[in-house]
N, C-alpha and C positions, 0 to 999 in steps of 0.2 A: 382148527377153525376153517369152516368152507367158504373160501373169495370169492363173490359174484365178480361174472362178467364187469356189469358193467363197474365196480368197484375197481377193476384193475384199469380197466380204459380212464375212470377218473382220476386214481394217479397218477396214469400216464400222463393225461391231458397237466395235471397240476404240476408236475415235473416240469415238462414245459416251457410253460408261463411262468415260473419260478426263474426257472434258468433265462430265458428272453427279459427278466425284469432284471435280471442283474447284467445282463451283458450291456442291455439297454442304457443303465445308470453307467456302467462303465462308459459306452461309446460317447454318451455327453460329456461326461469328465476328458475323454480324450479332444472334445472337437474345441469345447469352450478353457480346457487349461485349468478348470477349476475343480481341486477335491471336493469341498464343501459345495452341494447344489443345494440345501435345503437344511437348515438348523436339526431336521431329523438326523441326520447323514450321523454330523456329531456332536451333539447341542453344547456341547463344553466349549471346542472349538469356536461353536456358532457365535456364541455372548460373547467367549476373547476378541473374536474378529469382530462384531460390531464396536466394542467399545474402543477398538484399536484404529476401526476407518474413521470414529468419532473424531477423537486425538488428533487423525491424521489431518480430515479435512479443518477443523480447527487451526492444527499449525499451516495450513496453506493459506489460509485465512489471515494469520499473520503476518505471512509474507507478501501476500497481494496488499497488508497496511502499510508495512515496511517500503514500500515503494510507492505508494500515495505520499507518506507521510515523504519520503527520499525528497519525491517532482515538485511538492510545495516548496519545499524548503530552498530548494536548487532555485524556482523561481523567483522566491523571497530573496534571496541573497544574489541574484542577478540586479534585481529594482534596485537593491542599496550599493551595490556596485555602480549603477550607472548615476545614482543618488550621490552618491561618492566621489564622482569625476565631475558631478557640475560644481556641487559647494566647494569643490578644488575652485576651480574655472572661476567663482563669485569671488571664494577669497583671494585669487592671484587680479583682478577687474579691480577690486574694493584697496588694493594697495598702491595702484596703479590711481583710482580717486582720490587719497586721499595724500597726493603728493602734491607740490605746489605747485609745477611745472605744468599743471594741466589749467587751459585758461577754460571760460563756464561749456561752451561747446563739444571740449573734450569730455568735460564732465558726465556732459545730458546722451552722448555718446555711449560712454560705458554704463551711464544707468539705463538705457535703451537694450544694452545686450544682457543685465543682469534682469531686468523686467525680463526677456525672452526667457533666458535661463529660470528663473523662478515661477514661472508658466510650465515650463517641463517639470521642474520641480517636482508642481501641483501634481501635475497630472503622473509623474511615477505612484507620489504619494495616494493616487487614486487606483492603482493600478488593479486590473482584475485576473485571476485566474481563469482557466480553460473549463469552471465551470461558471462562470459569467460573476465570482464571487470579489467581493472587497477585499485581497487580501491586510489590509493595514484597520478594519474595522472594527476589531475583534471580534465578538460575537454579534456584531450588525454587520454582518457580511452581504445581506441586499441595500443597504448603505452607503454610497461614496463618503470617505473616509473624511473630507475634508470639502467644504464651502470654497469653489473657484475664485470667490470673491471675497467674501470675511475673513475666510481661512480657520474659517471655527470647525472645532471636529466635530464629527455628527457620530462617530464609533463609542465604542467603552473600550475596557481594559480585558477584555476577557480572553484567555489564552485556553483558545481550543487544541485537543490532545486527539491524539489517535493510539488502541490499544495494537501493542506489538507482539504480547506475552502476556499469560495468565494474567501476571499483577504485576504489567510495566506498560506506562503509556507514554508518548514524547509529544513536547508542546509542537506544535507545528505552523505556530503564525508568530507575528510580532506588532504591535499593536501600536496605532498612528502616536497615541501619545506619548509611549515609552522613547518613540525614534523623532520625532518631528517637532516635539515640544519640547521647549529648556527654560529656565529662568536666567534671565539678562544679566550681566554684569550691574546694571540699572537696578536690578529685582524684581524684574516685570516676566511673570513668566505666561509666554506668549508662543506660537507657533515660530520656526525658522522660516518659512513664507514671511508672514508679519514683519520679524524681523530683518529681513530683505529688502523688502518695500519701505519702510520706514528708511533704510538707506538711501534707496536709491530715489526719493524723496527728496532727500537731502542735498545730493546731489544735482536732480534738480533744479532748486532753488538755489542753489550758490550758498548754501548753509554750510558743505560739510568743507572744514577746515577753521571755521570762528570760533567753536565751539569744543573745549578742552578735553573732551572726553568722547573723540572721534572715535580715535584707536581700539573703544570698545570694541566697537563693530567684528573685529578681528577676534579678542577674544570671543564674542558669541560666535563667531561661524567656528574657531575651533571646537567649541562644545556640541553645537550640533556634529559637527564632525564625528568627534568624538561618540557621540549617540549614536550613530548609525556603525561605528567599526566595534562597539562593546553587541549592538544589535548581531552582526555579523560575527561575532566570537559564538557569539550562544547557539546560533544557528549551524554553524561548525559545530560543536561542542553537540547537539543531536544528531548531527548526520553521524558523528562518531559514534554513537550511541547506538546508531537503527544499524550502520554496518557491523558493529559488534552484536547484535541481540538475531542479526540478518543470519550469522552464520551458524548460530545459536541453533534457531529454529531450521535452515535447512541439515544440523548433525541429526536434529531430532526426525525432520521430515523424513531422513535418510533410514534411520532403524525402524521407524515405524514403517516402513516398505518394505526395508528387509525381512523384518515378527511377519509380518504379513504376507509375505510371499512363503516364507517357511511354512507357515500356518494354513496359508489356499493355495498354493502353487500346486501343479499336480507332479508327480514322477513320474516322467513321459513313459522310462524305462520299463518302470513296474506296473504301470497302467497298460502299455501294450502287451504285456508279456500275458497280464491278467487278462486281458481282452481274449489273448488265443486260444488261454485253457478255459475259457469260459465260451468260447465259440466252436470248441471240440466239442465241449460239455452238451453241450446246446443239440450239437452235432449225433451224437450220442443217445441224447436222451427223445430225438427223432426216431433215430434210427432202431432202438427198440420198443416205442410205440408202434412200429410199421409193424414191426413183429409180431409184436403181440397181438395188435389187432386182426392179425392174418391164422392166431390160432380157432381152431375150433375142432371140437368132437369129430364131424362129420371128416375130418382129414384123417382119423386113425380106421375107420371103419372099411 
């Protein structure tokens, strides 16, 4: 079979371009570290590795809930910690009332400083988060939790969750009326605000000690008490949760970067080495286009 000219120059030229489109694909995989540039390359690989950065950012996803859900809860159980150190502070005041030794002045005294304390109270019970939210409202979280003055709740019961795991979510509030409402020794179930002021009422008025059944008073603030340390068990009780499911998803975060670097990481080794024989090649397939292009008839004559 007779080769034209120009048939052998377009081999040549195609050789080439052949060889320059691979070295080329190589030098990118060297610059950017990545095997995979293009689902062409190796489309098996390609669908693994999408549905694997899927996964991954997913579990990151988790973990950035995992510490929304942590900062709530940390600030939740700071409010009832300090919730905790006044209703001390009422019930050590309220024993201190309702001893005989105190004449009315002493009295109006300690109801002065239990009114101050049940003002702060209010206001933990109002407290917001660092997104300007109610945390004590449930789901009325643009809601202040509680009436400064009636002391009536203006929230519901609704315990908002945040997902940490496929199919695992943790409640992340605690709701005004779980923690701040009780039913009296009386049977009147009323806010611990209410029940405060209604003391220190009493006091007041030179009522408390006539009347047989003072001592209550003591029993309801243990229960409210009590209501805010069962609040702060549960609250516990998630954080041990989100730090168990925390380390869950960073074992998982951790393999799926591993798959994935197995899978697109380049072999520097074997990428460079590829690069040389493929830049000889290159080298090469120049160097006998020059050649050839430099034959012709008129050179043998």
């Amino acid at each position: 079979m007779r080769v034209s000219t120009s048939y052998m120059h377009q081999s040549a030229i195609d050789a080439i371009l052949k060889q320059q489109s691979k070295l080329s694909e190589t030098q990118t995989q060297v610059s950017t570290g990545e095997k995979i540039q293009s689902s062409a390359d190796d489309p098996i690989a390609a669908v693994k590795s999408l549905g694997l950065n899927r996964e991954l950012n997913l579990t990151k996803q988790y973990l950035a809930n995992a510490d929304t859900a942590d900062t709530k809860l940390i600030n939740t159980d700071s409010v009832l910690s300090s919730a905790t150190d006044i209703l001390q502070r009422i019930r050590e005041l309220a024993v201190k009332g309702l001893s005989d030794t105190n004449d009315a002045q002493a009295r109006q005294a300690i109801a002065s400083e239990m009114t101050e304390l049940n003002e702060t109270l209010v206001g933990l019970a109002n407290s917001e988060d660092s997104n300007g939210e109610y945390i004590f409202s449930g789901y009325q979280t643009g809601t202040e939790a509680f009436d400064a003055t009636t002391f009536a709740y203006n929230g519901d019961s609704g315990q908002r969750s945040i997902r940490i795991a496929d199919s695992y979510s943790v409640e992340i509030n605690e709701s005004g009326d779980d923690v701040f409402i009780s039913t009296t020794v009386g049977g009147t179930t009323q806010s611990v605000f209410q029940t405060i002021q209604d003391f220190t009422n009493a006091l007041n008025s030179g009522t408390v000690g006539t009347a047989p059944n003072d001592g209550d008073f003591l029993s309801n603030m243990d229960t409210s008490m009590d209501l805010v340390a069962i609040a702060r068990t549960r609250i516990g009780a998630q954080q041990n949760a989100i730090e168990q499911q925390r380390s869950v998803n960073e074992d998982i975060k951790f393999n799926l970067e591993s798959t994935l670097s197995d899978l697109e990481a380049l072999d520097y080794a074997e990428a460079i080495s590829l690069l040389s024989l493929q830049s000889t090649a290159l080298e090469a397939s120049q160097a006998s286009y020059v050649k050839v292009q430099s034959l012709s008839l008129f050179n043998y004559l």
